[in-house]
Structures are given as C-alpha cells and as structure tokens.
C-alpha positions, 0 to 999 in steps of 0.5 A: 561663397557656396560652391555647390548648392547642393551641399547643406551648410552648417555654421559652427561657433567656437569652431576652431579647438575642442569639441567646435573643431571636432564638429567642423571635421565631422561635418566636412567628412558628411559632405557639409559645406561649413562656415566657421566662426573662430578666433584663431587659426585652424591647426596648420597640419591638418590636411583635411581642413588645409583642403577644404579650405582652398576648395572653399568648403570651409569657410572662416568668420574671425573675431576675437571676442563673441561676447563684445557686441562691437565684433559680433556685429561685424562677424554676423553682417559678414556671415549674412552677405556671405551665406544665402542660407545656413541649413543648422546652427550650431551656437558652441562657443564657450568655456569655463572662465578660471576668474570672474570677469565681465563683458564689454557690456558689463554682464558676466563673461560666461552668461554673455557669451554662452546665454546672450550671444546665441540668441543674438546669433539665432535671431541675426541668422533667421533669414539664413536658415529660412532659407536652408533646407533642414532649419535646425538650431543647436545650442551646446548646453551641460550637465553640470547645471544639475549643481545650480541650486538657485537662479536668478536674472541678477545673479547671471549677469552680476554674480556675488560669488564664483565658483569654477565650472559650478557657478557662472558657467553651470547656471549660464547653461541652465539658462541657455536650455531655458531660453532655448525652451522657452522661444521654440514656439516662435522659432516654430512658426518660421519653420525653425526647430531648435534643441539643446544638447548637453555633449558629454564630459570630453577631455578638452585641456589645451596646453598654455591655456589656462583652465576655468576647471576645479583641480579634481575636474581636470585630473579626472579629466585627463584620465577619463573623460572622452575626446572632443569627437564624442562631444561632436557626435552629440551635437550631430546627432542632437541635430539629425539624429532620432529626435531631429522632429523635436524642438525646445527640448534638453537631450542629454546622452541621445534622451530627453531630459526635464530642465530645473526652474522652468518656470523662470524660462519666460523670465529669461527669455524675455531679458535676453530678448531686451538685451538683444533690442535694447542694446544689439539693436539699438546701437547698430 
C-alpha cells in the first residue's frame, strides 16, 4: 500500500531487467514510490531495492506474460485495488523476439504486447492516474521504425515475413507512437498527457538469454551502445523534463520528432481500441 502520500507514484512495466530496472532504481533514488510489473525477481543483490522493498516503497505486480489477456487482467485488477492512484505511467515492457511467434490471442508477439498491451494498460488505469497528481503516460518507443517501409493493420497482427529488430518490432513501435498520437486528445480531456519516447541504443544483452538482434546489432552493441541508465534518463525526462506540457508527441534525444504514416494513426487506434472492447472487455 502507499505508505506516505506524500510521495508521487510511478507504475513501471517491464520493470525488472534492462532499461524498466534501471528506471525503477532512478525513480526510488527521487523519492518515488514505485509499483512494478515484472515477471521475474528482482536482482537479489541489490540493496537499494532489497530496502525499498521491505519499506514497501517498491512494490511488485507479477505475471508471466503481459501479452496473455487472462494475466493481464489479473495483474491490472490487482494494481486498481492496490494503488488509489498512479501519478506517471510507464508502459516499457518489451523486446525483440529472435522468431515469429504470436500471442495467446493469435496476434504477433511483438504487436501485442508492446502496441495492444499498453493501450489496455492505459485505458485500465485511468482512474488511477486521475486521481495522481502529475497524469502523465509514457510509452517506450524506438528509432528503429525509421527502417519500416510500409505498415498495415494486417500486417502488425499476421506478418508474411520476419526480420530481427526490423520487421515486427520496428513497426510495433511505429504503431505505438501512432496510437499514442492519435488518442491524446481524449486522454486530454481527462487531464491526462501522454508521449512517446524513443531511450536510445542501451546495451541491454542478458547472458542466457536468447536475443531477437541482427548479429551486426548486438557486436556494436556490446562495444558502443550506452547502459540501460541512459535509456531511463530518456524516459524520466520524457516524463518530467522540458516537455512534460506536451502530449501525443514522439521525442527522440529530448526533441520532437515527425512520425512516418500518420495518416493511418486513427486507423490504428481504432483497431486497438475494438481489440480492447471487443476482446479485454468483453470476456472479463
């Protein structure tokens, strides 16, 4: 529970490796209180969250799989008792998958969990972060949707054809920017600001884990990309920097930027949205 309300409180996806860990340390460094969705443990020798989960500053929502609507539900219904109110967003969960694959749903993995998943989050959540102080949404986007040459609703859900890092996941980014341009208006009128942020190129390789990157990718990598901290220093100042006033924009390196194919944002939206009534709704 919120033990001092006097602290803001962040909800951060994806919040347990990489750039979603490297977010929740920084927050907790601020004084956030912070409520993360993960779907394994926290590192077991880090301290800092060691204490900040026995003060109950941090506070843990598991699932093993965002992308499934059955564990998704479950997660979210427990955030909403839990958490009276929710001051910023961050939808980060992700990654780039090494194979197609598709969701429990039968959509593309990558579509559905980083382009279906956080619009339901947001939407679930609005109540919550009505109620916070800041009502600001975050939603963790890339650059490498500058290599999508065409996009299409049938396409995002039930690609021909897969590339690493430049297929399914770029245009699942594009997409995400797109809705999340598209529905600002709305989440407006409640009060709600929300952005997308690319955080950069982080060197994000976990050992054992198996790796959705180009080969090139990951040796450049590994030899220059930056840490996940610098990932997380986008998304925080995506969130609270100098363009916090903003909402329905794309920032990239603390700029806005223009989205390709915007004029299929509404297009988007509005399939996500039925996806969302049609289906998360409807089988509650």
């Amino acid at each position: 529970m919120n033990n001092d309300a006097r602290e803001n409180i962040a909800l951060v996806t994806g919040a347990g490796a990489g750039i979603g860990l490297e977010l929740t340390r920084k927050l907790l460094a601020e004084n956030w209180q912070v409520a993360a969705v993960i779907r394994s443990n926290f590192p077991a020798d880090d301290t800092n969250i060691r204490e900040a989960l026995r003060r109950g500053r941090l506070r843990v929502y598991q699932t093993a799989d965002l992308a499934d609507f059955a564990g998704l539900r479950r997660v979210l219904e427990e955030i909403k008792a839990k958490e009276p109110r929710i001051d910023a967003l961050f939808n980060n969960a992700g990654g780039s998958f090494p194979e197609l694959s598709y969701s429990a749903q039968g959509r593309e993995r990558h579509y559905e969990l980083m382009t279906v998943v956080p619009y339901i989050i947001t939407m679930e959540l609005m109540g919550n972060l009505e109620q916070g102080s800041l009502k600001t949404v975050i939603n963790t986007s890339s650059t490498a949707f500058k290599y999508v040459k065409s996009l299409s609703i049938e396409t995002l859900e039930h690609p021909k054809t897969f590339r690493k890092l430049l297929g399914p996941y770029a245009a699942s980014k594009l997409a995400l920017s797109l809705w999340t341009q598209a529905a600002a208006p709305r989440l407006l009128k409640e009060g709600i600001r929300i952005r997308s942020v690319d955080p950069g190129g982080n060197n994000t390789l976990r050992k054992g884990k198996q790796s959705g990157l180009p080969i090139v990718v990951k040796a450049l990598m590994k030899l220059f990309f930056s840490p996940p901290t610098e990932g997380a220093n986008r998304l925080y100042e995506g969130a609270f920097g100098e363009h916090r006033a903003k909402t329905g924009v794309y920032l990239e390196k603390g700029r806005v930027k223009e989205l390709k194919f915007q004029a299929q944002a509404a297009t988007i939206l509005e399939r996500i949205r039925a996806i969302y009534e049609g289906e998360f709704l409807a089988r509650r």
